[in-house]
C-alpha positions as CSV (number, residue, x, y, z in Angstrom):
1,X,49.9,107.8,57.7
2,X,52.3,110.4,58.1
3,X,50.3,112.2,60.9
4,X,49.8,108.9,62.7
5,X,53.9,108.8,63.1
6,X,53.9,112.4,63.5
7,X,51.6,111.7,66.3
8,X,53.9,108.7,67.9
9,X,57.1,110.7,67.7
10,X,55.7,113.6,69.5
11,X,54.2,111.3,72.0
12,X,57.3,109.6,72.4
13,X,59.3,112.4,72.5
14,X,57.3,114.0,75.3
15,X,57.5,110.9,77.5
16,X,61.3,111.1,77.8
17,X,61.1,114.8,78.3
18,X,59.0,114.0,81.1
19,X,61.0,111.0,82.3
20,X,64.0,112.7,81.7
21,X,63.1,115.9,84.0
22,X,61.8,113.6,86.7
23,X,64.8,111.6,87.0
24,X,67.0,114.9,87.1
25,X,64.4,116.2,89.1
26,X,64.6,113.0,91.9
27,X,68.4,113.2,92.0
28,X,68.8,117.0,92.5
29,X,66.1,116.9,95.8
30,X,68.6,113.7,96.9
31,X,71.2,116.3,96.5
32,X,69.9,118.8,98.0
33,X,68.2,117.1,100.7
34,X,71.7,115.5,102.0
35,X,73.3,118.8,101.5
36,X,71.0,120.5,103.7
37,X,71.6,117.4,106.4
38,X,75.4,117.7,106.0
39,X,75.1,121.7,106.9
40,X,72.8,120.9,109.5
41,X,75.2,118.9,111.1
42,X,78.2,120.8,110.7
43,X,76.6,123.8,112.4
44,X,74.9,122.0,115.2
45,X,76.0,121.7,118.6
46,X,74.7,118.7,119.0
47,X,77.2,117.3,116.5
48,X,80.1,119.2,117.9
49,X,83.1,116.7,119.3
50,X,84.0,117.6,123.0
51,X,86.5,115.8,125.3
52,X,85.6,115.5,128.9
53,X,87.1,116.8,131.4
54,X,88.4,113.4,133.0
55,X,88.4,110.9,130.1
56,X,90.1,108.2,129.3
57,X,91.6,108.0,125.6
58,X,91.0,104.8,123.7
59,X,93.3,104.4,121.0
60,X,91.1,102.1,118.5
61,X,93.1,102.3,115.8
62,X,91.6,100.7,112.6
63,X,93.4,100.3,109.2
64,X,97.0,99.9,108.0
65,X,99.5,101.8,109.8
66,X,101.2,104.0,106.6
67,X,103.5,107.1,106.5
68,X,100.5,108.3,103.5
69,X,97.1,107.8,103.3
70,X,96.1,106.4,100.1
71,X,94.1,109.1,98.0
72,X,90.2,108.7,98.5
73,X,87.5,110.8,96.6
74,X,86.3,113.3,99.8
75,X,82.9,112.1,98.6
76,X,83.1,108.6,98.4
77,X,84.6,108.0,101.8
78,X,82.0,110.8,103.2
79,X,79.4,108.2,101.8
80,X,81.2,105.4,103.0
81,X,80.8,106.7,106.9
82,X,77.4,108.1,106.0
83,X,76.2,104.7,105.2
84,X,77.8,102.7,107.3
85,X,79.5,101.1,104.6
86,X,83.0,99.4,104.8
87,X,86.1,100.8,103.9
88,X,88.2,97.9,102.1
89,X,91.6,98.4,103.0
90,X,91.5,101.9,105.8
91,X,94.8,103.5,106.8
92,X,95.9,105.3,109.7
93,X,98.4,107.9,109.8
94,X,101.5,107.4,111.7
95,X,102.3,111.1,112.4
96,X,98.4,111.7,113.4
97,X,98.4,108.6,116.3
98,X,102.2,110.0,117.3
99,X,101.1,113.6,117.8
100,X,97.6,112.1,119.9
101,X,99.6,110.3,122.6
102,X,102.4,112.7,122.6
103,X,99.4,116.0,123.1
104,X,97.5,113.2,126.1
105,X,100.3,113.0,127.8
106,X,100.2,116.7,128.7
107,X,96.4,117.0,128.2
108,X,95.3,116.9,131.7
109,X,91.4,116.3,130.5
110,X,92.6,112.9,129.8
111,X,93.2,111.0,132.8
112,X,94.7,107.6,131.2
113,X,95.2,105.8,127.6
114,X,94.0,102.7,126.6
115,X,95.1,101.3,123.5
116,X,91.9,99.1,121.6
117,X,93.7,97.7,118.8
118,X,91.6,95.3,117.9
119,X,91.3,96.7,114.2
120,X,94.6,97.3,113.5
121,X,96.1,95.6,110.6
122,X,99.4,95.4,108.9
123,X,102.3,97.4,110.3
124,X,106.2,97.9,109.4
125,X,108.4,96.9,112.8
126,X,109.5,100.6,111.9
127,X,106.1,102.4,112.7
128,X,105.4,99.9,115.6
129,X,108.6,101.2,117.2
130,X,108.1,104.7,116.7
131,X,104.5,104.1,118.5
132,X,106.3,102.3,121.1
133,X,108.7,105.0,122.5
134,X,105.6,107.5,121.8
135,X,103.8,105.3,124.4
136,X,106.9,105.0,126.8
137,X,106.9,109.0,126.7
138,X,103.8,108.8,127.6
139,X,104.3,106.8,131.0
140,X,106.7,109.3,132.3
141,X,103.4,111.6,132.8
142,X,102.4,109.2,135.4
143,X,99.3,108.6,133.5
144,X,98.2,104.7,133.3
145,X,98.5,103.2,129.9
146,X,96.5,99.9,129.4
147,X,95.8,97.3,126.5
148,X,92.4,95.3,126.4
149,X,91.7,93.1,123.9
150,X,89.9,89.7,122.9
151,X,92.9,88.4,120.6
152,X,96.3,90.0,119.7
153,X,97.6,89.9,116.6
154,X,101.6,89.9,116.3
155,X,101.5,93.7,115.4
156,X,98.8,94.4,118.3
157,X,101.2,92.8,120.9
158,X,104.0,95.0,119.9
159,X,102.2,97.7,121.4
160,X,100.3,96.0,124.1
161,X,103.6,95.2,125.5
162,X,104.4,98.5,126.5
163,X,101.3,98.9,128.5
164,X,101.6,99.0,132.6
165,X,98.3,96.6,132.3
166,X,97.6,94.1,129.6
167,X,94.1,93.0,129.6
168,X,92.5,90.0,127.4
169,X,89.4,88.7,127.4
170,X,89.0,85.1,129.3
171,X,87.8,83.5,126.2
172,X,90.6,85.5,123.7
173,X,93.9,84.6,122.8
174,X,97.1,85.3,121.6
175,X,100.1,83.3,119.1
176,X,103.1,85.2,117.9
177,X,103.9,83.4,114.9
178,X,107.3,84.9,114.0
179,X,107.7,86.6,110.3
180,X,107.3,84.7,107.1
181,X,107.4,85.1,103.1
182,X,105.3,82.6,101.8
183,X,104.5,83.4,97.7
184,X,102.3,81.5,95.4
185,X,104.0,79.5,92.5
186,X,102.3,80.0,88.7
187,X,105.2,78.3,86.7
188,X,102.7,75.0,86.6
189,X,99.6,76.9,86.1
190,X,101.1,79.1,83.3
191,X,102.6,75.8,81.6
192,X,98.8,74.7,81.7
193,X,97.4,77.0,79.8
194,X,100.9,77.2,77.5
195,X,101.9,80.3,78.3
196,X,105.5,81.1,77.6
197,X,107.4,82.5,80.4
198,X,110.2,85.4,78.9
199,X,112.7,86.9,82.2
200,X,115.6,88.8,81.7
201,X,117.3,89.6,85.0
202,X,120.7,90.5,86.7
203,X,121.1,89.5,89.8
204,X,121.8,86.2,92.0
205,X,119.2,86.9,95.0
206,X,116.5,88.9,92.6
207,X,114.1,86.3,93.1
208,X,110.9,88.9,92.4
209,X,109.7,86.8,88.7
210,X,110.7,83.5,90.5
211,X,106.9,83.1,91.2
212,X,105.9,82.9,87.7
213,X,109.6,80.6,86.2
214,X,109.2,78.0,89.8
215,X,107.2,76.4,91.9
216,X,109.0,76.4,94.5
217,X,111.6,79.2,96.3
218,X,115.1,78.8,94.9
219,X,117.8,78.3,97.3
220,X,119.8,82.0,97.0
221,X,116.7,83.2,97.6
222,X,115.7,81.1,100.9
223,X,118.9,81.9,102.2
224,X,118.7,85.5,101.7
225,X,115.3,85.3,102.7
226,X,115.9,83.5,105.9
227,X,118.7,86.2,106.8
228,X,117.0,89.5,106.7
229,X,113.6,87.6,108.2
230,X,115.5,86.4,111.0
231,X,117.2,89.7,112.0
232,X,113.6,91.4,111.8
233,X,112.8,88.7,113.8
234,X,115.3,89.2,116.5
235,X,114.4,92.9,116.8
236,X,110.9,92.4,117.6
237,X,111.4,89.3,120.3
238,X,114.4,92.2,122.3
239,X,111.8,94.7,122.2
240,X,109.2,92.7,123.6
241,X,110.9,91.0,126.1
242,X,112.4,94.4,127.4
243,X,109.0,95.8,127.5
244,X,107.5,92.7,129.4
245,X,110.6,92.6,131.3
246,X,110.9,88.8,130.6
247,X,113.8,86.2,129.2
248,X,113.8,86.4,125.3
249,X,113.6,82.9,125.7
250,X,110.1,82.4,126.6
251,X,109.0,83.2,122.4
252,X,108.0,79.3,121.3
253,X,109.7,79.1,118.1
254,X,109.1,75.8,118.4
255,X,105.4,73.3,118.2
256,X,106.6,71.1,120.8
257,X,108.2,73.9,123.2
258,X,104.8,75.5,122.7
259,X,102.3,72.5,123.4
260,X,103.9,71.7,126.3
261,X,102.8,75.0,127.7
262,X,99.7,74.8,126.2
263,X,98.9,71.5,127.9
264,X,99.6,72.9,130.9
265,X,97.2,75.2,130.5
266,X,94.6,72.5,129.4
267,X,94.6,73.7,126.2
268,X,93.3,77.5,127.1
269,X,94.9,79.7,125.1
270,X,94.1,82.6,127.6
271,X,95.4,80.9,130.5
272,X,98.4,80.4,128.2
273,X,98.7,83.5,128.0
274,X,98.5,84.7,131.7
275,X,100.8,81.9,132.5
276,X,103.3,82.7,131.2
277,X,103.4,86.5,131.4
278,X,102.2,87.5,128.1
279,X,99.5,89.2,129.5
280,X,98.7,91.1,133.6
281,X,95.4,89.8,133.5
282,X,91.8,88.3,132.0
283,X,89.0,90.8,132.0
284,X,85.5,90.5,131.1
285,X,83.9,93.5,129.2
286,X,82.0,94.5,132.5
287,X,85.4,94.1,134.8
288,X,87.2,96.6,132.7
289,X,84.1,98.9,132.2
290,X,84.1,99.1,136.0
291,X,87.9,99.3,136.2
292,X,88.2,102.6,133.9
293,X,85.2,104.1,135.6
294,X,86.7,104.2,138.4
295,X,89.1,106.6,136.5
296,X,87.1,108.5,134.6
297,X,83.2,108.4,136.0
298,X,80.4,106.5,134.4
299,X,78.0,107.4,132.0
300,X,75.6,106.2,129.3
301,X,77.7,105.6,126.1
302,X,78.7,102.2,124.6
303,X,81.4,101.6,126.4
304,X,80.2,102.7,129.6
305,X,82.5,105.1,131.1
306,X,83.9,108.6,130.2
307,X,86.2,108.3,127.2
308,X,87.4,110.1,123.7
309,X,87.8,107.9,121.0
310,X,91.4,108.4,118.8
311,X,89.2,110.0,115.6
312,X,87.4,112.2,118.0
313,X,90.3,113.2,119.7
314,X,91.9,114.0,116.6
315,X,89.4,116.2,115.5
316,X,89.9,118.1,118.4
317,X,92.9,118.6,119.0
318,X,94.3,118.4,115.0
319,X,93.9,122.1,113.2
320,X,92.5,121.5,109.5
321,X,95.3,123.6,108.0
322,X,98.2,124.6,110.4
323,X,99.4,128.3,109.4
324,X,103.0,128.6,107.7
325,X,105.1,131.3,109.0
326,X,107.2,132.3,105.4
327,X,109.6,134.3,108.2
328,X,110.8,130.5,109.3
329,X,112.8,128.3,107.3
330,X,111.6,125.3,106.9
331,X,112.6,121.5,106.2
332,X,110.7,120.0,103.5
333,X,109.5,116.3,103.4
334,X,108.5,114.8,100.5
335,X,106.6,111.1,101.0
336,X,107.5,108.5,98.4
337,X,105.3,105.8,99.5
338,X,104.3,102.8,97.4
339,X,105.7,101.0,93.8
340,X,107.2,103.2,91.6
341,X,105.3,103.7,88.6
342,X,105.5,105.8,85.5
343,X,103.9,108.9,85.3
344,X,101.4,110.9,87.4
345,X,100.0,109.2,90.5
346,X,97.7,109.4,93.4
347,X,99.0,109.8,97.0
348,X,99.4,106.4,97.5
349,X,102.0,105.5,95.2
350,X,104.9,106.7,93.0
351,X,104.9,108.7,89.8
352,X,107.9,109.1,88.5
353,X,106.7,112.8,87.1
354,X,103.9,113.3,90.4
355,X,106.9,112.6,93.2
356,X,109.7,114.8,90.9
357,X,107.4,117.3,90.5
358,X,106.7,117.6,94.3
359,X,111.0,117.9,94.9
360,X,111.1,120.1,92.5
361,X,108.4,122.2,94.3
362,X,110.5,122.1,97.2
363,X,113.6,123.1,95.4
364,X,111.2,126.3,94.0
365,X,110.3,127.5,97.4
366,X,112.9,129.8,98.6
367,X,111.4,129.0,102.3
368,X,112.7,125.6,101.9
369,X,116.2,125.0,102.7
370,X,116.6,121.5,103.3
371,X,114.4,118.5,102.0
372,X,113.7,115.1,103.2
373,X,113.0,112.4,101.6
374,X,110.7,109.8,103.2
375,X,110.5,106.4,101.2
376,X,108.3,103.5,102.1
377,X,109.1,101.6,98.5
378,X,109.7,98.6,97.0
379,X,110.9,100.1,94.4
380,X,109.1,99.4,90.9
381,X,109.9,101.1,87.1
382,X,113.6,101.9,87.0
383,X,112.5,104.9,84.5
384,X,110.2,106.4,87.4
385,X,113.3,105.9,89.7
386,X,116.0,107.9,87.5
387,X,113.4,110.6,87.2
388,X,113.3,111.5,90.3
389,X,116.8,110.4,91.3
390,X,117.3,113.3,88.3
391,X,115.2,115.2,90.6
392,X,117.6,114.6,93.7
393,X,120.3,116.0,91.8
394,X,118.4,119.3,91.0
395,X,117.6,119.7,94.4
396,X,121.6,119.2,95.1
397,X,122.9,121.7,92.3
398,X,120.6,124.5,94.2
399,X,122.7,124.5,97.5
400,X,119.3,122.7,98.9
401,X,120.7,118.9,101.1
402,X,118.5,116.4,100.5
403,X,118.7,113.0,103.8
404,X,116.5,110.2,102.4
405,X,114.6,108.8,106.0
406,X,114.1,104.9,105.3
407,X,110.6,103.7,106.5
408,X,109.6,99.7,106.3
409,X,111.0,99.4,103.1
410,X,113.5,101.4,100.2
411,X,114.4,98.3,98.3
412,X,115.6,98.3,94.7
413,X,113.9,101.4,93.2
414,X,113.5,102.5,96.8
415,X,117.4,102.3,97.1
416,X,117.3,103.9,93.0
417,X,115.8,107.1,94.6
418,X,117.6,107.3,97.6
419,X,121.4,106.8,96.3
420,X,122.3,110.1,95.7
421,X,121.0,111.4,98.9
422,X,123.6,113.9,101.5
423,X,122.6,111.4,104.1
424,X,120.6,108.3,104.3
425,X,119.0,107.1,107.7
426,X,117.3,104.2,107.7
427,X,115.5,102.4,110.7
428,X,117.3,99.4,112.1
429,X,114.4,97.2,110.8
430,X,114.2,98.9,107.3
431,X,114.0,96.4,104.5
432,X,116.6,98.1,102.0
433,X,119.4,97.1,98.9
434,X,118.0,94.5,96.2
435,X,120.1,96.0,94.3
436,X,119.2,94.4,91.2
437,X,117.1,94.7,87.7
438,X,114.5,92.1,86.2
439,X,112.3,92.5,83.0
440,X,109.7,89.9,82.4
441,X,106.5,89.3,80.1
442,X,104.6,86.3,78.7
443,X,103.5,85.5,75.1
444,X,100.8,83.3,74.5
445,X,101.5,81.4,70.8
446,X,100.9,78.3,72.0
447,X,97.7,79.2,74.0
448,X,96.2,80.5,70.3
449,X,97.5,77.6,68.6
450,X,95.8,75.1,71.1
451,X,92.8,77.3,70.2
452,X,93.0,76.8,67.1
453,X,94.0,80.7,66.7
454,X,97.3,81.1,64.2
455,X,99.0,84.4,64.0
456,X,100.8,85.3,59.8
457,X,102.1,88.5,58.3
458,X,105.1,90.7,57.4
459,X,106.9,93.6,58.5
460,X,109.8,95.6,56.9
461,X,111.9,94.5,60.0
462,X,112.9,92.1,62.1
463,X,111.1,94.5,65.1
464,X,107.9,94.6,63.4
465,X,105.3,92.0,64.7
466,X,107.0,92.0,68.4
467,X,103.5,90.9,70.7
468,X,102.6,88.8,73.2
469,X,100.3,86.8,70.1
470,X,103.8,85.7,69.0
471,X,107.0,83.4,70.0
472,X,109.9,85.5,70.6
473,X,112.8,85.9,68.5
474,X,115.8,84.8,70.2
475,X,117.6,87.7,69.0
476,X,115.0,90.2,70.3
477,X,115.3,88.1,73.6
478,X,119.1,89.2,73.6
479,X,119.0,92.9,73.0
480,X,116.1,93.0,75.6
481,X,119.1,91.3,78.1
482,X,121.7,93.4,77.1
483,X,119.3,96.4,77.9
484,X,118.9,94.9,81.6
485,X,122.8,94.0,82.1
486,X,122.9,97.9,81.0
487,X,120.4,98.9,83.6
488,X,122.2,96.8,86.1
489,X,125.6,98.2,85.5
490,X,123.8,101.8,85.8
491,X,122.5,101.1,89.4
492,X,125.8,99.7,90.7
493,X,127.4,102.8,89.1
494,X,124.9,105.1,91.0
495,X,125.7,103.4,94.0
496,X,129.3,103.3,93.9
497,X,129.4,107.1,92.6
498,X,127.0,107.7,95.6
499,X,128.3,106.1,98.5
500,X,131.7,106.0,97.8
501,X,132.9,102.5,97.1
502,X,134.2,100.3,94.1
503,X,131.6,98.6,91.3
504,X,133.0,95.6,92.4
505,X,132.0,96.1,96.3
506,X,128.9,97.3,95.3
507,X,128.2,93.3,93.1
508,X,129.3,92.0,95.8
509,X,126.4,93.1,98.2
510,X,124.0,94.2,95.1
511,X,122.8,91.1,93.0
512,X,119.2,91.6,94.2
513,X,119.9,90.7,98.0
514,X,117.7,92.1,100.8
515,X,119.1,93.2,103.9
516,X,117.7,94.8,107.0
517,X,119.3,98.6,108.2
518,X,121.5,97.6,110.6
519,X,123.8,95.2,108.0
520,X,122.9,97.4,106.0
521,X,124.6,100.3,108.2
522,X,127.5,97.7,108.3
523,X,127.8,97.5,104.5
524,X,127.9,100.8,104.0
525,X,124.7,101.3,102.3
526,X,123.2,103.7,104.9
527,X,125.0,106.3,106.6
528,X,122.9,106.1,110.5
529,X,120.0,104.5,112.1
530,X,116.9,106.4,113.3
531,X,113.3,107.8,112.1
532,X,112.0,110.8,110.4
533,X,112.6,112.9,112.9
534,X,116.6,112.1,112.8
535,X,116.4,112.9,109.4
536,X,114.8,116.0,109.8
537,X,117.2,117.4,112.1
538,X,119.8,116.8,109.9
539,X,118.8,117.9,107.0
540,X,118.3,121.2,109.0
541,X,122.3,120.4,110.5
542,X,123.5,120.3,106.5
543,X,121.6,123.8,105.9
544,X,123.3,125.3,108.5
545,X,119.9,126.3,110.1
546,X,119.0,126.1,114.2
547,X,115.6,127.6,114.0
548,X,112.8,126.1,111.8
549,X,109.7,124.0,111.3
550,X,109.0,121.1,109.0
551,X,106.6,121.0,106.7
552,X,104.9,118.3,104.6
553,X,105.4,119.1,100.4
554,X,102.4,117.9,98.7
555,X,100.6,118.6,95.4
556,X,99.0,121.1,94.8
557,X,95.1,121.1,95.2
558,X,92.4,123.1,93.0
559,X,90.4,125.5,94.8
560,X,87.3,122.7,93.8
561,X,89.5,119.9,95.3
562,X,89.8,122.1,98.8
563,X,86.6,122.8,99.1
564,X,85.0,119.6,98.9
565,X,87.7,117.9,101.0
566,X,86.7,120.3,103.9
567,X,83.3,120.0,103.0
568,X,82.9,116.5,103.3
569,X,85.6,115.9,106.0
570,X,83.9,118.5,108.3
571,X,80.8,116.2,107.5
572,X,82.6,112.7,108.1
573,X,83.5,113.6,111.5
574,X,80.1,114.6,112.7
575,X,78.9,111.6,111.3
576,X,81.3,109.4,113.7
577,X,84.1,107.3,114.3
578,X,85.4,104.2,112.2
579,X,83.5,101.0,111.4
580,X,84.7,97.3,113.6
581,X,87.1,95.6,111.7
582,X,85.4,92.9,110.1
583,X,87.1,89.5,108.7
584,X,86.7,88.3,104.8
585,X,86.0,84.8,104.8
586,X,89.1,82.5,104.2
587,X,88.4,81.5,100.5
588,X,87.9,85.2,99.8
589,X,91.1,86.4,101.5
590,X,92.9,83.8,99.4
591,X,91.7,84.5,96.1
592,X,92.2,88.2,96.9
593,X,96.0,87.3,97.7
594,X,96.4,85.5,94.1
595,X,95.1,88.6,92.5
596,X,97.3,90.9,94.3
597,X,100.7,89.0,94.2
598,X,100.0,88.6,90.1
599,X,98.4,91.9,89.9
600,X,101.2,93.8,91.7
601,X,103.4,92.7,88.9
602,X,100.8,93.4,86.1
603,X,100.4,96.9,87.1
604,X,104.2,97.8,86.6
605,X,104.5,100.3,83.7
606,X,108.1,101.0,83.2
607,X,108.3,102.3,79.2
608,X,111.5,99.7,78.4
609,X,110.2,97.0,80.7
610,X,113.1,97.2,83.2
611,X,112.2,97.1,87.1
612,X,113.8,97.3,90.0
613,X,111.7,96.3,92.3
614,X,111.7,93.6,95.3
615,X,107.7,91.9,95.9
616,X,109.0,89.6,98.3
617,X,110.1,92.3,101.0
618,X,106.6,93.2,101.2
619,X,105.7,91.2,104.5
């Protein structure tokens, strides 16, 4: 009997050795065998990116237009493009599609640029500006700039306008529909399943938990809404109509204004567009493939005529690592893009330790003498925010200016972080102030008890028991209120230290209100208008320097981390370019909204529950 199970175990026991070395076995010759293909590739001529020598560059940009990509395993986005897999939510870097169309205009391999934007995504007016005088420095080369596309998207336009020929398809179309902030409501939902709702805020216009105590926008917040959205507004239809050369007039705001047009045009919304000078022309795929060959020669790719694509160009023209000269001073940029959140994170977002620890590199390096600070916040954990406000001040104390450069947003922890800069510039479109604090979280006693679910005990205080399994004690309600009027009274503090005004001017423009860089120039909140590079030359002005470089400050990566991020990039851009924008179907995109707007708030981790932090900027 005992041999018989003597005899099973061993069988057993052999079978998953066997098992066991086949399956490492299989995934080891997978690994290998791509390895070999990625080496192959990298090596290979055949693989190797060229630009002709009369091309035309087409700018298909696809992704989110950010100041920082998003962190990405090297691997996983290497498979991504291996496979042919989609990339949820890709990015393109500002600075990278600035320094392309600034190096083709004096690239004399490419003969013209044509900007393909059919994949591009969300953009701050910010970053579409900056693109747009790239592009109109681009013109004075002589070189032809054109836009072709199918549809335009509000963002796409932007840059369309500033092209000398504006192509859509005959059977695309366009509609700019203005900006909106349109939020989903959970107070009726919550009340359903009788959760209890607990906010503690300071702040008239700090409307960020109205979502989940409404259903409906309150009026401080429409008006302040409809303020700073109808200057952004205002910025985009000037631009547009100066690069179109037309009467800002001819934007229908209006449904009426605009069918009357559109009947006109017998209901074409291509024709509407041609009509009235949105676009030069309407282009078939085969007219415009014969227009640019002209240019550039013919040939046998997709598109039919001798071209670069922007990732290809890139790769060309873009050095992976660009030498550092330690004989040059240098001015220092530090990226704070994102919510604020506690502790270490990912490019991406905020850490309150990750993005202090980055200054306080900066501070370190005795090649740095000036830093800038380049926010694209909402703001988020008001702990996160002091830290590296804290930060700030080291970098002060060591003789080393700090000039905060405002992207599309530093609003409420945004502003936190960039108080106590030397100088703040922020664009004229910047979303900035919400000046304000909020705490918020739900307990769900009523929810168990409808269950059937009762919570009982004891504690030695009246602290003990404090979760979201139980009603709130009034009093606990009131000290957690007293600790946000506190946090409140410290912001306006900081910003009436910083910028030189009274407590009470700062309440009166704070109280969580949104406005857009020019008021807030007005107000006193910001010091000039202009981009990164404004607030680079600065920063160098305050160090008293005339000769330097800038240079990006970023975390420090293993030896491992760099060797697998060249590896595989080196690998993703044999592989080719990026995939066609695809579109989520409409039930999905709206259930992926709900999830967002409530998750954005459930991923907050400030340690005393105090944010500063403005979700409805976020266009």
């Amino acid at each position: 009997m005992a041999t018989g199970k003597s005899f099973t175990k061993a069988l057993f026991s052999g079978i998953w050795t066997v098992l066991n070395f086949s399956r490492k076995l299989f995934f080891n010759l997978i690994f290998l065998a791509l390895a070999a293909f990625i080496l192959i590739a990298i090596i290979s001529d055949d693989g190797k990116v060229t630009v002709p020598d009369e091309a035309v560059l087409v700018l298909n940009l696809n992704g989110n237009l950010v100041i920082q990509e998003t962190a990405v395993d090297p691997f996983e986005k290497f498979m991504q493009e291996a496979f042919d897999q989609k990339e949820e939510n890709p990015e393109v870097l500002l600075r990278d599609v600035i320094f392309a169309i600034d190096n083709a205009k004096q690239d004399n391999r490419i003969k013209a640029l044509v900007l393909d934007l059919q994949g591009l995504r969300s953009a701050g007016l910010d970053k579409l500006q900056q693109l747009g005088t790239a592009l109109d420095e681009f013109k004075t080369s002589g070189k032809p700039l054109y836009a072709i596309g199918d549809y335009y998207s509000q963002n796409q336009y932007y840059l369309a306008s500033r092209a000398d020929h504006v192509y859509m398809n005959p059977m695309g179309g366009m509609l700019l529909d203005g900006y909106g902030r349109y939020r989903m409501y959970f107070k009726s939902m919550l009340e359903k399943i009788k959760a209890t709702t607990h906010v503690f805020r300071v702040g008239t216009f700090k409307s960020a938990v109205e979502p989940f105590i409404r259903d409906d926008m309150s009026d401080a917040a429409r008006e302040a809404n409809e303020a700073w959205l109808g200057a952004l507004w205002q910025q985009y239809k000037e631009d547009v109509a100066a690069a179109r050369d037309m009467d800002i007039n001819n934007f229908d705001e209006q449904v009426d204004a605009f069918m009357t047009k559109f009947e006109a045009a017998q209901g074409d919304f291509a024709q509407y567009a041609l009509a009235n000078k949105w676009v030069d022309g309407l282009r078939t795929r085969e007219e415009i493939r014969n227009e640019f060959s002209a240019i550039s020669g013919d040939n046998k790719t997709s598109r039919g005529y001798n071209h670069v694509t922007y990732k290809q160009y890139l790769s060309v023209i873009k050095m992976p690592f660009i030498p550092s000269s330690s004989d040059t001073d240098k001015v220092g940029i530090v990226v704070a893009k994102g919510a604020i959140l506690n502790g270490n994170q990912k490019a991406g977002s905020i850490g309150g330790d990750s993005t202090a620890r980055m200054l306080r590199k900066a501070r370190l390096d005795d090649d740095i003498k000036s830093v800038v600070l380049h926010v694209d916040s909402p703001g988020g954990s008001a702990f996160a925010s002091e830290v590296i406000r804290q930060e700030v001040e080291q970098l002060k104390a060591a003789g080393k200016p700090v000039v905060v450069s405002m992207s599309t947003y530093a609003a409420s922890g945004g502003y936190w972080i960039s108080a106590g800069a030397d100088e703040i510039w922020a664009a004229p479109s910047t979303i900035t102030g919400s000046i304000g604090i909020f705490g918020m979280f739900m307990t769900y006693e009523n929810t168990l008890d409808y269950l059937g679910v009762n919570v009982d005990g004891v504690g030695t205080t009246e602290f003990a028991g404090f979760s979201p399994t139980r009603a709130l004690d009034p009093k606990i309600g009131n000290v957690i209120q007293r600790s946000i009027e506190h946090g409140y009274d410290q912001f306006i503090t900081l910003v009436a230290r910083e910028r030189d005004m009274s407590k009470e001017q700062v309440d009166d423009i704070a109280q969580g209100r949104v406005w857009i860089g020019q008021k807030a120039l007005d107000l006193g909140l910001v010091d000039n208008l202009g981009y990164l590079e404004d607030a680079v030359a600065a920063a160098a002005k305050l160090a008293n320097i005339d000769q330097y470089d800038s240079e990006y400050v970023e975390r420090d990566l293993s030896a491992k981390e760099k060797f697998w991020q060249e590896f595989f990039g080196a690998a993703s851009v044999v592989l080719g370019g990026a995939l066609d924008s695809q579109q989520d179907s409409h039930l999905l995109s709206l259930v992926k909204q709900l999830v967002s707007e409530y998750d954005a708030m459930a991923r907050l981790n400030d340690p005393k529950g105090a944010y500063a932090y403005c979700l409805p900027c976020q266009l």
